[in-house]
N, C-alpha and C positions, 0 to 999 in steps of 0.2 A: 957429492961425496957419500960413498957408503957408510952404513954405521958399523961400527966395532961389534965384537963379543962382548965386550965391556958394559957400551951402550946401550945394547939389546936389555941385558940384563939387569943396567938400570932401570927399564922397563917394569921392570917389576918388584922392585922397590918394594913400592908401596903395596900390593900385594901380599909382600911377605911381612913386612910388619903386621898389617892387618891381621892375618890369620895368626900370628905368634898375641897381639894382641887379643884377641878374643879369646884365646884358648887361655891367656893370662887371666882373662878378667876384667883388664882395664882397657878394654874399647867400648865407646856408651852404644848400648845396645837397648838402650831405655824405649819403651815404647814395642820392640819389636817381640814378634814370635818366638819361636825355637826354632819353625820350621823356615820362617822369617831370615833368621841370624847362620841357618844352615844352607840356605839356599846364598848366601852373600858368600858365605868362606867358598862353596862351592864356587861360582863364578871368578873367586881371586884365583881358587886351583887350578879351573880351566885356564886362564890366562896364563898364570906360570907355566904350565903343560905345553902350551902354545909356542911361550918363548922358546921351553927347552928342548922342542924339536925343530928350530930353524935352521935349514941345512942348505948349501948351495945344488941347484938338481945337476949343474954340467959345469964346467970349465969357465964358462961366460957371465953367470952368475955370480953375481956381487953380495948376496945374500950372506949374512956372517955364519961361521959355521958354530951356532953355539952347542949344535947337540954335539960335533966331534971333539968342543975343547974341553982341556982337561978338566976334570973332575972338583979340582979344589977351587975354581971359579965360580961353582956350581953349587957350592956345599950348604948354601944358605937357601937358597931356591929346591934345589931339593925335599930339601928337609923339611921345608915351608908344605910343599905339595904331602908329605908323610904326614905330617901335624894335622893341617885341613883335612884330610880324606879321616884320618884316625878324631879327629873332634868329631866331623858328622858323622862316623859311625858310631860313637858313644853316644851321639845328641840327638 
């Protein structure tokens, strides 16, 4: 069975916490770098980024289409990806 839009974007979850959590403050980040803690939010954005262009390439394709669905499915995942890019550019 294919996976959902829904699904996909569970996907990334935790991703999105992650980066909303460090930019908070309260992810333990004890121990690590700057460049350390910059390179980790980057990797969750790649992922998100990832999810948020899954698109079916033809007719046949089972692939969800999360990059065409609507926008407010999206709205946290988004944001997630603005937050990370705008932390490691301040960080």
């Amino acid at each position: 069975m294919a996976q959902t839009v829904t699904e996909c974007l569970a996907l990334g979850t935790d991703s999105v916490n992650l980066i909303d959590e460090v930019k908070a403050g309260s992810y333990n980040v004890e121990g690590m770098t700057q460049a350390e803690i910059n390179e980790m939010v980057q990797r969750n954005v790649d992922h998100l980024e990832i999810i948020l262009t899954y698109a079916p390439v033809d007719s046949d394709d089972d692939t969800p289409d999360v990059k065409g669905a609507a926008s407010n499915l999206k709205t946290t995942h988004v944001a997630a990806v603005t937050t990370g890019t705008d932390y490691i550019a301040a960080n």
